[in-house]
C-alpha positions as CSV (number, residue, x, y, z in Angstrom):
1,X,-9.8,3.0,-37.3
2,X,-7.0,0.2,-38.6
3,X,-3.7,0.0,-36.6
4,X,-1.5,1.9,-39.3
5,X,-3.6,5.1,-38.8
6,X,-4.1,5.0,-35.2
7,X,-1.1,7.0,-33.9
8,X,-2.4,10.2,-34.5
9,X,-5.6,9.8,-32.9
10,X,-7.4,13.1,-31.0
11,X,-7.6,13.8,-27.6
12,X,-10.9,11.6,-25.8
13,X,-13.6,14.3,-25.3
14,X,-13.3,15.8,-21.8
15,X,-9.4,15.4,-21.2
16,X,-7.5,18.3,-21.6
17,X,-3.4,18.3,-22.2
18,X,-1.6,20.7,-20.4
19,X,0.1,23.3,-22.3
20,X,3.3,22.0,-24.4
21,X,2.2,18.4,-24.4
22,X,3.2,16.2,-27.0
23,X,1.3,13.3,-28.0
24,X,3.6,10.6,-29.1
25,X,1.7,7.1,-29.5
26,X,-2.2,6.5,-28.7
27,X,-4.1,3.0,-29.1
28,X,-7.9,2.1,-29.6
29,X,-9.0,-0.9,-27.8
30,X,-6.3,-2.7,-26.0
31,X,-3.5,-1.4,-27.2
32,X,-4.7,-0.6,-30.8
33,X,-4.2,-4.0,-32.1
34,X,-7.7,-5.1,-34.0
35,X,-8.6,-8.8,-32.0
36,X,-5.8,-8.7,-29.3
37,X,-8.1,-10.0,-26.4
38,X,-9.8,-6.7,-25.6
39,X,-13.2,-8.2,-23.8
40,X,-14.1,-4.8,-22.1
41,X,-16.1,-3.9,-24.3
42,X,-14.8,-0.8,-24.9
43,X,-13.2,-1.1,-28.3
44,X,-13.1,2.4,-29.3
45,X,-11.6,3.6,-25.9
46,X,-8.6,5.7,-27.0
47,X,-5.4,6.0,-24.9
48,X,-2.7,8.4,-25.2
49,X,0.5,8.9,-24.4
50,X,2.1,12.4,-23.6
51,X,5.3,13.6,-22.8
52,X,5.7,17.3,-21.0
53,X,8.5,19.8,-21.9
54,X,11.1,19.8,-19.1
55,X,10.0,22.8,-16.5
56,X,11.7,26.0,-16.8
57,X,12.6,28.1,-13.8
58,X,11.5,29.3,-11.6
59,X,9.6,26.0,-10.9
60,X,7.6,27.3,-8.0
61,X,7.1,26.4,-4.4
62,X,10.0,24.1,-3.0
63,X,10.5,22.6,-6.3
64,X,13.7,25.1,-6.8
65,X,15.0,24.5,-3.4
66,X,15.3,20.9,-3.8
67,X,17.0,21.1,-7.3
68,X,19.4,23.8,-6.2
69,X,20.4,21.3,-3.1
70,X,20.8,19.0,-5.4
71,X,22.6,20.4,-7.7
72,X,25.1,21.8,-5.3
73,X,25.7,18.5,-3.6
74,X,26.0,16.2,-6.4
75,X,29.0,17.2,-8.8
76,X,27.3,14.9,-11.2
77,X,24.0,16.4,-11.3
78,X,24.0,17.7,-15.3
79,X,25.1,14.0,-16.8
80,X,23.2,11.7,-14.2
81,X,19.8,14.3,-14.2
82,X,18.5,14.0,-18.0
83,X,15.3,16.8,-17.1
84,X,13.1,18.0,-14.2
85,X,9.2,18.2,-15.0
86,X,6.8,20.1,-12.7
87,X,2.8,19.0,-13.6
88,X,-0.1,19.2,-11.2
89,X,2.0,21.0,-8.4
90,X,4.3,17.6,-8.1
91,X,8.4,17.5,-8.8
92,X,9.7,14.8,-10.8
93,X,13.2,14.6,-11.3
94,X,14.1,11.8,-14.7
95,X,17.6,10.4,-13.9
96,X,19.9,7.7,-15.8
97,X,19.1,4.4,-14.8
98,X,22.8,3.9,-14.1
99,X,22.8,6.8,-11.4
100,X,19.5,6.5,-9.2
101,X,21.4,4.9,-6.7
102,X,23.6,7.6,-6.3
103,X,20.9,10.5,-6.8
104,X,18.9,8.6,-3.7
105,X,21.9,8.2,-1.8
106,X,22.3,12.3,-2.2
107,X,18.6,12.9,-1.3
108,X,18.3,10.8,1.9
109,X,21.8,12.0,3.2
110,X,22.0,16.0,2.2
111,X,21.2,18.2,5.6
112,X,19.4,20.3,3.0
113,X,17.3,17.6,1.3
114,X,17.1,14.8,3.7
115,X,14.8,12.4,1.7
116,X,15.0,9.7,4.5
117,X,11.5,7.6,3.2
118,X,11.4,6.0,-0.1
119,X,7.9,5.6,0.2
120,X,7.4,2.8,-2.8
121,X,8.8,1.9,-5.9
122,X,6.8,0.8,-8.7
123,X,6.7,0.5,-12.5
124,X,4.9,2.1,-15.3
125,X,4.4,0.5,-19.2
126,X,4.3,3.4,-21.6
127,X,3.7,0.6,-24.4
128,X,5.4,-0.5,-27.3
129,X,5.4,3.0,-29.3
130,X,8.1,4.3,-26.8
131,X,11.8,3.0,-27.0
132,X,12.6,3.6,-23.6
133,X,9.1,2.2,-22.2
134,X,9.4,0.7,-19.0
135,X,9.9,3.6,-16.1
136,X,10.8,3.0,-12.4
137,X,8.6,5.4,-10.5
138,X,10.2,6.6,-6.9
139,X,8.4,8.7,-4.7
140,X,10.6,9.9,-1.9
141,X,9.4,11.8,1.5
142,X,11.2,13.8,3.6
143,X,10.1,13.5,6.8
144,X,12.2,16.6,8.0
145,X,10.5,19.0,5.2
146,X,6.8,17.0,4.9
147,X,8.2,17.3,1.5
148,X,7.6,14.9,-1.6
149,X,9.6,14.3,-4.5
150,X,9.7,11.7,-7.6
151,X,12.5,10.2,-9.2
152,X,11.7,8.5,-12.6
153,X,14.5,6.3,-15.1
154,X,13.3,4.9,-18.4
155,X,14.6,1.2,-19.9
156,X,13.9,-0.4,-23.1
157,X,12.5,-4.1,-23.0
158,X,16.6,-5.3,-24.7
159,X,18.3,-4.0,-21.6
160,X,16.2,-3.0,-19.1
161,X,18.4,-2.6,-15.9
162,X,18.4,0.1,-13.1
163,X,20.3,0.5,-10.7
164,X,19.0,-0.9,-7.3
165,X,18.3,1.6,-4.2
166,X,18.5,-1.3,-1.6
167,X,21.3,-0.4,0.3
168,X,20.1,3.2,0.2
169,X,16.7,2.4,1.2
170,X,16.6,-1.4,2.4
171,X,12.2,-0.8,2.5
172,X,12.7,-1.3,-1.8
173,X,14.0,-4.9,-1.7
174,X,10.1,-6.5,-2.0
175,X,9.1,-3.2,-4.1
176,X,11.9,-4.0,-6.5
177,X,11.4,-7.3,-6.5
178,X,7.8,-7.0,-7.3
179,X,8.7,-4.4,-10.3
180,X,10.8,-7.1,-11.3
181,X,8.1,-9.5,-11.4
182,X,5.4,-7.5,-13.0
183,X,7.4,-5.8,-15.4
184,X,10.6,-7.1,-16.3
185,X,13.1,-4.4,-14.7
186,X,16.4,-5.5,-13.7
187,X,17.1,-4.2,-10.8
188,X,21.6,-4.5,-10.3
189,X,22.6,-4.9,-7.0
190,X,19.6,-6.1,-5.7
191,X,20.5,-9.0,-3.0
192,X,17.9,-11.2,-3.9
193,X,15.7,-10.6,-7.3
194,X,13.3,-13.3,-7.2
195,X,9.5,-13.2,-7.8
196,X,7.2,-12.4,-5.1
197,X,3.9,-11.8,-6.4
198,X,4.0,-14.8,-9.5
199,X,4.5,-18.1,-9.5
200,X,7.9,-19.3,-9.9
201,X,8.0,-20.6,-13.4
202,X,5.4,-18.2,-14.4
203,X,6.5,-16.8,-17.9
204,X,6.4,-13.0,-18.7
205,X,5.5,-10.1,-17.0
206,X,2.0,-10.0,-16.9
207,X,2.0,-5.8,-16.2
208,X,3.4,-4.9,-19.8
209,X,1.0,-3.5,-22.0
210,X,1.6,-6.2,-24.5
211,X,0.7,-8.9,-22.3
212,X,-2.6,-9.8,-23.1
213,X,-5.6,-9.7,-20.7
214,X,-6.7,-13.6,-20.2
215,X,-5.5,-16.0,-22.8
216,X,-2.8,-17.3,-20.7
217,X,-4.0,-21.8,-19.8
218,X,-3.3,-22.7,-15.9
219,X,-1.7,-25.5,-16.0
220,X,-0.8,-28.1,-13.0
221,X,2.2,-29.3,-13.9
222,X,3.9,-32.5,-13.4
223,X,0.7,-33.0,-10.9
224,X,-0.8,-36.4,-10.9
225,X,-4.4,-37.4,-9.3
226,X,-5.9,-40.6,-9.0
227,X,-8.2,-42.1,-11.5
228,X,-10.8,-44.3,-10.5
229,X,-10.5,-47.6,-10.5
230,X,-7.6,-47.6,-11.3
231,X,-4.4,-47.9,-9.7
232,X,-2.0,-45.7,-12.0
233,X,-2.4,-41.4,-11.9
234,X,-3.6,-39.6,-14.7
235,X,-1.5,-36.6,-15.4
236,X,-3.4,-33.3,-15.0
237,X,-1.3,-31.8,-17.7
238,X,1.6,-32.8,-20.3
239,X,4.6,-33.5,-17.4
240,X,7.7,-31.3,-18.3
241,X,11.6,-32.2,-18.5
242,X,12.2,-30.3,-15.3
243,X,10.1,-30.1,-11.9
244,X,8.8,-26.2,-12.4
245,X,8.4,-26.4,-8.2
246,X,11.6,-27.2,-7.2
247,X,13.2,-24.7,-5.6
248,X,16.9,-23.1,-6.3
249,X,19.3,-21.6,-4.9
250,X,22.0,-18.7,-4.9
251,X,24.7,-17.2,-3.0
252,X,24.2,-13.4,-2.5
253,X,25.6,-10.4,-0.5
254,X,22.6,-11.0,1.6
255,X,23.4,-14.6,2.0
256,X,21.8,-18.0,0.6
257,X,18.5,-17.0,-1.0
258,X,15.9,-19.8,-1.8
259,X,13.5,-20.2,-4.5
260,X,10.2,-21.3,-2.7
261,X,7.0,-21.8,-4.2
262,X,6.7,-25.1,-3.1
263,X,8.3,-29.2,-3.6
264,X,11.2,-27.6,-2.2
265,X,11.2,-28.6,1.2
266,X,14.7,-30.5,0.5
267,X,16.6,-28.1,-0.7
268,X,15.6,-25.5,2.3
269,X,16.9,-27.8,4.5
270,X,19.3,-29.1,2.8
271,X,22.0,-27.3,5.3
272,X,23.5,-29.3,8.3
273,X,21.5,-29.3,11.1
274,X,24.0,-27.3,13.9
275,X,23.0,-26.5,17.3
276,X,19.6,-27.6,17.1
277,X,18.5,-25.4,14.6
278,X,15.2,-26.6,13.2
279,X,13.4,-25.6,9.9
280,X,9.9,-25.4,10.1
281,X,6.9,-24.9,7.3
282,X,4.2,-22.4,8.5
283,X,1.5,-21.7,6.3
284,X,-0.4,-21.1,3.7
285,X,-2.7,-23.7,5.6
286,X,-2.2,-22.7,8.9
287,X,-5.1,-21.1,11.6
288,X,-2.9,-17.9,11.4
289,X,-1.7,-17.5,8.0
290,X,-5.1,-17.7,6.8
291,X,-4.2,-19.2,3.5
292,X,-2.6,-16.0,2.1
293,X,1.0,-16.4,3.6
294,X,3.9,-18.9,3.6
295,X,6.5,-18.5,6.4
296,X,9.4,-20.6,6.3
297,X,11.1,-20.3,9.9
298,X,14.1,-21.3,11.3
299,X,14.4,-22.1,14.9
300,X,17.1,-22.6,17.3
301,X,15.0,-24.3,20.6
302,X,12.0,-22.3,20.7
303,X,13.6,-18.8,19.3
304,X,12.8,-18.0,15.8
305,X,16.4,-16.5,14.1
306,X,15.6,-16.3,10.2
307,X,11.8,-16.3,8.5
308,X,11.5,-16.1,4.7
309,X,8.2,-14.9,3.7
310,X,6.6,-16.2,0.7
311,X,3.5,-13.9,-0.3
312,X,1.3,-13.2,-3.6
313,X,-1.5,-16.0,-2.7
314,X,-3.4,-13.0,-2.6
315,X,-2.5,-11.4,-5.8
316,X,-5.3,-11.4,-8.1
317,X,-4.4,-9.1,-10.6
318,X,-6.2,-6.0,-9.9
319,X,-3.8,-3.3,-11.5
320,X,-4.1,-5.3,-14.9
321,X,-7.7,-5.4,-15.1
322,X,-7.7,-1.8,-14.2
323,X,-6.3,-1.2,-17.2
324,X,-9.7,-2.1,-19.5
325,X,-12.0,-0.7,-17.2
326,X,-13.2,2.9,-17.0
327,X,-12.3,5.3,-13.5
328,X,-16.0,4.4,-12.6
329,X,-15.6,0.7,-12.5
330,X,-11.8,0.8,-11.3
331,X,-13.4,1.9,-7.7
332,X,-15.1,-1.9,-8.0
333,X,-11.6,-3.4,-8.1
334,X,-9.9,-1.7,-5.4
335,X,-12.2,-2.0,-2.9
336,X,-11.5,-5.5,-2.7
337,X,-7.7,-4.9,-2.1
338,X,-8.0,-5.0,1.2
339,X,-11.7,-5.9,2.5
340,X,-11.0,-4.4,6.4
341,X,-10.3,-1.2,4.5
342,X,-12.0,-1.1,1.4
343,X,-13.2,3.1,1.9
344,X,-9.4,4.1,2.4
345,X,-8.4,2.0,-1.4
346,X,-11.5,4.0,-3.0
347,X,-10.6,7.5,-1.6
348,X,-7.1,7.1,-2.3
349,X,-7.6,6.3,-6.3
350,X,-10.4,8.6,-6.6
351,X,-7.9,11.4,-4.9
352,X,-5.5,10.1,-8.0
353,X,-8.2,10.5,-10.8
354,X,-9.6,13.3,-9.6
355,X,-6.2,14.7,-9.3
356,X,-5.0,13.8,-12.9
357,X,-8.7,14.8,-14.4
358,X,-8.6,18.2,-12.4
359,X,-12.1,17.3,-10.9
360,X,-13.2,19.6,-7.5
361,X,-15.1,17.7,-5.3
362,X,-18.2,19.0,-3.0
363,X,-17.4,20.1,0.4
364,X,-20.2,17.8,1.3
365,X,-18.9,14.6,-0.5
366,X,-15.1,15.4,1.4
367,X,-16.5,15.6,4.6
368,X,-18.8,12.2,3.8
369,X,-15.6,10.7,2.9
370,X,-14.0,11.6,6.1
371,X,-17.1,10.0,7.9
372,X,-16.6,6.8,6.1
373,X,-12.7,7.0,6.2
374,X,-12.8,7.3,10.2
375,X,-15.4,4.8,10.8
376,X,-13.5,2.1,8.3
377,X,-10.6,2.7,10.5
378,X,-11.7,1.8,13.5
379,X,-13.6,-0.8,12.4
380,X,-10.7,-2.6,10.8
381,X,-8.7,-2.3,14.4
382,X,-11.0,-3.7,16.1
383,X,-10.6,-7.1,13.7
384,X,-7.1,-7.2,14.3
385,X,-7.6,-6.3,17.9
386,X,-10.4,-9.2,18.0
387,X,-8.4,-12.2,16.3
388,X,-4.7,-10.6,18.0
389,X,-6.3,-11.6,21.4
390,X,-8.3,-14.6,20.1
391,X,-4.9,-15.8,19.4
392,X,-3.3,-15.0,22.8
393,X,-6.2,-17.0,24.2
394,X,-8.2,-14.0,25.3
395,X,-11.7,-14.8,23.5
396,X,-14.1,-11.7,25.4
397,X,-12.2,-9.7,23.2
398,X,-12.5,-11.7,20.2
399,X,-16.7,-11.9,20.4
400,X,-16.9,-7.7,21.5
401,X,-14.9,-6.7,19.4
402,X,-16.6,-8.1,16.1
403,X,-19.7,-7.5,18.1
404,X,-18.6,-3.7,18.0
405,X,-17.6,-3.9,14.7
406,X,-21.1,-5.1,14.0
407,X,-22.5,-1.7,14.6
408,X,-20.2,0.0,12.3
409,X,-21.3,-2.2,9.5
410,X,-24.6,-1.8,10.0
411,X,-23.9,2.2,8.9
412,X,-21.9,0.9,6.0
413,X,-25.5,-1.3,5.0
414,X,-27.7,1.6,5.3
415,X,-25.3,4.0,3.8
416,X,-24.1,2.1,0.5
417,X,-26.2,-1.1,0.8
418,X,-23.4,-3.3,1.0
419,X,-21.4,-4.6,4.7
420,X,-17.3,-4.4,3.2
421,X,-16.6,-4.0,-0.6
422,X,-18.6,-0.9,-1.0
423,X,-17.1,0.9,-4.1
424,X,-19.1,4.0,-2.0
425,X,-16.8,6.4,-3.0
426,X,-16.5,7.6,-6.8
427,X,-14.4,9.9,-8.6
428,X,-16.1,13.4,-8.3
429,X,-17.7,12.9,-4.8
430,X,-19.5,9.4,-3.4
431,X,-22.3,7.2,-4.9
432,X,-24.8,9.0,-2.9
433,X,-25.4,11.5,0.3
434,X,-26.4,9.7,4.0
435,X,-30.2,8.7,4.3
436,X,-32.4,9.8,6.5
437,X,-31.4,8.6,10.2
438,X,-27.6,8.0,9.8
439,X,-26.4,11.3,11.6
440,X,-28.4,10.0,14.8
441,X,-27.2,6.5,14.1
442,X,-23.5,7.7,14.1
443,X,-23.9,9.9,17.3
444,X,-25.3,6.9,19.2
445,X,-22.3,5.0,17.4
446,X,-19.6,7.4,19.0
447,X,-21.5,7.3,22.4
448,X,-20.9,3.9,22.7
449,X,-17.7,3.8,21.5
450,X,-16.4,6.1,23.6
451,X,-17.6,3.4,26.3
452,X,-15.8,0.6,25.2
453,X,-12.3,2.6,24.8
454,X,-11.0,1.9,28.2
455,X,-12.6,-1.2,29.0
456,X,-10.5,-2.8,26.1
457,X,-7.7,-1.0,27.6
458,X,-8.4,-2.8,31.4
459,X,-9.4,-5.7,29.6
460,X,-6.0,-6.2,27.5
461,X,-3.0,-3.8,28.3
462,X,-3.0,-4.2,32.0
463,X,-3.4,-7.9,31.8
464,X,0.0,-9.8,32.9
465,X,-0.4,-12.2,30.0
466,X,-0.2,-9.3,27.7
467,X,2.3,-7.8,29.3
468,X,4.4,-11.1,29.3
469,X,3.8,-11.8,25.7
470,X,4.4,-7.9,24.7
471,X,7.5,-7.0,26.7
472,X,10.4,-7.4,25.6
473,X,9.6,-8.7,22.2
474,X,10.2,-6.4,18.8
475,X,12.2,-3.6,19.2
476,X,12.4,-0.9,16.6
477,X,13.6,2.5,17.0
478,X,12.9,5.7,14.4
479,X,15.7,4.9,12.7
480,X,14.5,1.5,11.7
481,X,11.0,2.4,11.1
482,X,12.6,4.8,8.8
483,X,14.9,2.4,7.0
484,X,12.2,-0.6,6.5
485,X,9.3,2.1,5.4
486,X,7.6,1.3,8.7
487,X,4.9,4.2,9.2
488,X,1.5,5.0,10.7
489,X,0.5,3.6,13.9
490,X,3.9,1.7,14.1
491,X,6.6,4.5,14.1
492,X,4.5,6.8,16.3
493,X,4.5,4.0,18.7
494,X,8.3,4.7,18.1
495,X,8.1,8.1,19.2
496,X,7.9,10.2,15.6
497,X,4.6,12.1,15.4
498,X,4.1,10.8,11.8
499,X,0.5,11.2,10.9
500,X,-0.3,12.2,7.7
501,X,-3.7,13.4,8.3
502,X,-1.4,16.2,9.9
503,X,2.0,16.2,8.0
504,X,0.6,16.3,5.0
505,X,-3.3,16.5,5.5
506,X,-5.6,15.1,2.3
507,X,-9.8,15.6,2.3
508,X,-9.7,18.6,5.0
509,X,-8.2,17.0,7.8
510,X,-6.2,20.1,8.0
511,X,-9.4,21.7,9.3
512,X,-9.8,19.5,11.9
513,X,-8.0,19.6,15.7
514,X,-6.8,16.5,16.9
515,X,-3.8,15.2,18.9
516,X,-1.0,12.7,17.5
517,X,-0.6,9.9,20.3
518,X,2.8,8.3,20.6
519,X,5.0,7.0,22.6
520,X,9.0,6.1,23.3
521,X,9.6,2.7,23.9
522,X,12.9,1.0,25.8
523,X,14.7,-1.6,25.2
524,X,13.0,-3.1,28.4
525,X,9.5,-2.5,27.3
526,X,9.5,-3.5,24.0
527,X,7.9,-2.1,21.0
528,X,4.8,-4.0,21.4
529,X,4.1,-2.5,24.6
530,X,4.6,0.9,23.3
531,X,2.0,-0.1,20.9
532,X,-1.0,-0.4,23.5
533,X,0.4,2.4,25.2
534,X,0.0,4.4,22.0
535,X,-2.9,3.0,21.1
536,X,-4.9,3.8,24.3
537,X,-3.4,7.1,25.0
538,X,-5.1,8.0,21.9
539,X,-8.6,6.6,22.4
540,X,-8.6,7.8,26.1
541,X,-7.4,11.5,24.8
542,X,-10.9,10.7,22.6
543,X,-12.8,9.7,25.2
544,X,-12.0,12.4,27.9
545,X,-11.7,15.5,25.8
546,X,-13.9,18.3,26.4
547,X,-15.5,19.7,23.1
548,X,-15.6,23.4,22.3
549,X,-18.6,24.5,20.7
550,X,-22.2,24.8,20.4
551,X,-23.9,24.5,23.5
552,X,-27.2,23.4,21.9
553,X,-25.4,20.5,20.3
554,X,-22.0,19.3,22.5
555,X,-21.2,18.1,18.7
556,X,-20.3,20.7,17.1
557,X,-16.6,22.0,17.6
558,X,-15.5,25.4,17.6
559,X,-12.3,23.8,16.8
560,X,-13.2,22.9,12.9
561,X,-13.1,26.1,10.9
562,X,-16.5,26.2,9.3
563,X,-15.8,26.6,5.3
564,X,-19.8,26.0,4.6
565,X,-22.9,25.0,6.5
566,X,-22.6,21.7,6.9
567,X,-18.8,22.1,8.1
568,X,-19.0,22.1,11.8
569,X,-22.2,19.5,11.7
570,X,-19.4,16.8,10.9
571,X,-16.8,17.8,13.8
572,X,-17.1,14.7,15.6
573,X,-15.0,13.4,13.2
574,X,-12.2,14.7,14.7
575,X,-12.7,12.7,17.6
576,X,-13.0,9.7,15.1
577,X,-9.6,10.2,14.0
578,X,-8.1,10.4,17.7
579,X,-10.4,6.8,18.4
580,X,-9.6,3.5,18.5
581,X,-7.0,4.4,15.8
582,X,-5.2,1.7,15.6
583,X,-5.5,-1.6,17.4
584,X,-3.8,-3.8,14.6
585,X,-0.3,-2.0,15.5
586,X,-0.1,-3.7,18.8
587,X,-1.9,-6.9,17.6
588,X,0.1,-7.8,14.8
589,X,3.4,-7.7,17.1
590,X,1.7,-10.1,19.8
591,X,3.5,-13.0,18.8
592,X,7.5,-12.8,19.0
């Protein structure tokens, strides 16, 4: 198949287009062009592009209450909304790039919409077939409703600006910034568009679908080491006109904003020094920065009033490698996107494939999933509960609490054969069922666990150097979880019962009765306080509870609505959600 014939290839065996679908470019290989870099191996791997009819009423569900709302509300509605789609039971809403501001500004603040979460912002490459090829995906929650919504604009590479949603929703600054980055899209208004996941002098965006896989030489520039035996450097690369690592600088509504990759340690403090104020370099090679953060900070005495975080060390690239792998090995890439959670990255993108493939997975596999899911969870808290009090000085907790993460690995081992990185889970279900011995294993797991709850809790929260270092320190209301995207552990310590496994339940957990721990903070208390409150309301609500259920087996819960044999076998799980949920909220506000 040559490049000239390849736009009208068929659908790939096995993947169905909805009804009205119209195919409008397809590739072979990596992008259809014959020796382009492709080293997948999967040369004859067809892509395909398809656009759906706009949705004609009624659309179903809420779908025509939130178009009606926002039709009334917004006089501009018919020239800023170019067409609404409805596919796979989700809303999308395609608007001019010129007016997504205004559209978001409309869904966050109508009574009847109240779209108060912009929940990310990201970019999608349809390739170079389409005109308009580069779209700005928003997905939008309303937390009011449990409602979700999408609001997609479409650029062309020549002028490809959008509007920017900061001042609507401030949590899209580093989201925009990182579409930006990865894609090209200018976002206008934005207070600071810099890069944040690439270098500084890095050149392209490496997420088009015309940027090629590899190919691209690291170079050191300007960097010198010394040779041996002699006293002059040898250049590690041709040296450039300019310095690519200083730093620059420019005036915005948000202030001065800095360039800062590196070498630019004179232009960041290039301001007068007024009232003691003090700039100071923390990280990436710092004992709690770990090598994957940069922190610039600027002190006045020992209070820090200003820190400019400089992240991507960590940024390997995953999404574009994705793109020349098949759904099978994709679950080997984002496990690795975060190693204390690696179960939670492969159910969530095989909950996406198996969403966009229409696959139904077992009961069996969902409830193994939610097994995995809970366990995963607590053992990533206890890490941030372990190395939060290593840092406050507190090592007991520190060596018990990777001790008791220990035991949870163990299960991991035995189930998938791997400790972290397990790619266990797979689209249609999970690489295999439990062996023999990992129910008991798990039971004797929760006994223990349950154990441990409150002596963490006496060991930690009533501690007067916790309390010294945790009161009065980082205070943030709903409102400003709300603003900044701040969800799970950390707004219910707020006081909002946010907890998706309830507002909008995923793998069953619908099925399963549990309590939402939270707490409202005061100005005197402090967020981080509310934290540890939260945190250990909800394991001592765990620990105490008394189970409905079989007799024979204390286990089972009357509470989980059998749907099949196996169902109430797994009820513990529900006590796994309410457990050790989440000791990194409290941990990561530790230090002021």
């Amino acid at each position: 198949m040559t490049e000239e014939n390849s736009d009208r290839l068929p659908v790939p065996h096995g993947i169905g287009l909805p009804d009205g679908e119209n195919i409008v470019s397809s590739g072979q290989g990596m992008f259809g062009v014959t020796g382009s870099g492709d080293t997948s191996g999967f040369g004859g791997l067809v892509r395909t592009r398809a656009v759906l009819p706009p949705a004609e009423r009624p659309y179903g569900g809420f779908f025509d209450e939130v178009v009606d709302a926002l039709t009334e509300s917004y006089p501009a509605f018919a020239d800023a909304v170019l067409r609404v789609e409805i596919d796979r039971d989700e809303l999308t809403i395609h608007v001019r790039p010129e007016k997504v501001a205004e559209v978001c500004q409309v869904m966050r603040d109508d009574e009847s919409l109240r779209f108060e979460l912009c929940s990310s912002v990201s970019g999608v490459d349809y390739g170079p077939a389409e005109p308009d090829r580069l779209h700005v995906v928003y997905q939008l929650t309303s937390m009011t409703y449990r409602r979700r919504v999408r609001l997609e604009a479409s650029v062309g590479t020549e002028n490809p600006h959008v509007a920017s949603v900061t001042a609507v929703y401030p949590t899209a600054d580093w989201q925009e910034r990182e579409t930006w980055d990865l894609f090209g899209v200018i976002f206008d208004g934005h207070p600071g568009l810099t890069r944040i996941l690439m270098p500084d002098d890095w050149e392209g965006h490496p997420q088009r679908k015309d940027y090629p896989l590899g190919g691209i030489p690291v170079e050191y520039k300007g960097a010198e080491i010394p040779a041996a035996g002699r006293t002059e450097g040898v250049p590690m690369s041709t040296p450039t006109s300019t310095d690519p690592y200083a730093a620059s600088a420019r005036e915005t509504t948000e202030g001065r904003v800095y360039t800062i990759t590196g070498g630019d340690w004179d232009d960041t403090t290039a301001s007068q020094f007024e009232d003691e104020r003090l700039v100071l370099n923390m990280g990436p090679q710092h004992p709690s920065t770990h090598g994957v953060l940069r922190l610039v900070l600027e002190l006045e005495g020992e209070t820090v009033t200003e820190a400019t975080a400089v992240v991507g060390y960590l940024h390997t690239g995953i999404e574009k490698n994705l793109e020349y792998r098949t759904w099978t090995q994709g679950t080997t890439f984002v496990t690795r996107a975060d190693y204390l959670s690696p179960i939670f990255n492969e159910t969530a993108y095989c909950l996406a494939v198996e969403k966009l493939l229409g696959v139904e997975v077992p009961e069996r596999a969902t409830l193994i999933r939610v097994i995995m899911m809970e366990l995963n969870r607590i053992s990533s808290h206890l890490v941030w509960l372990a190395t939060g009090a290593n840092e406050l000085g507190a090592t007991t907790p520190m060596t018990d609490g990777f001790l008791d993460r220990e035991y949870i690995l163990d299960i991991f081992e035995k189930v998938s054969g791997l400790r972290m990185n397990m790619a266990y889970i797979r689209p249609g279900g999970v690489a295999q069922d439990f062996p023999p011995g990992t129910e008991e294993q798990i039971r004797d797991l929760c006994k223990h666990l349950r154990k441990r709850v409150d002596w963490y809790h006496g060991l930690l929260t009533g501690q007067p150097v916790f309390q010294a270092r945790m009161k009065n320190v980082a205070y943030l209301d709903v409102q400003g979880c709300v603003a900044l995207g701040v969800t799970g552990p950390m707004i219910r310590a707020a006081g909002l019962a946010w907890d998706l496994r309830k507002t909008m339940p995923y793998c069953g957990y619908e099925t399963y009765d549990f309590e939402v721990a939270t707490h409202t903070p005061t100005r005197t208390a402090g967020r981080g306080i509310s934290y540890a409150w939260t945190r250990c309301a909800s394991r001592r609500r765990s620990s105490t509870r008394r189970w409905t259920g079989s007799r024979r087996d204390p286990w089972w819960s009357a509470t989980r609505r059998s749907r099949g044999r196996h169902s109430s076998r797994w009820a513990w799980t529900g006590w796994a959600t309410r457990s050790i949920t989440s000791a990194r909220s409290w941990a990561s506000r530790w230090r002021p």
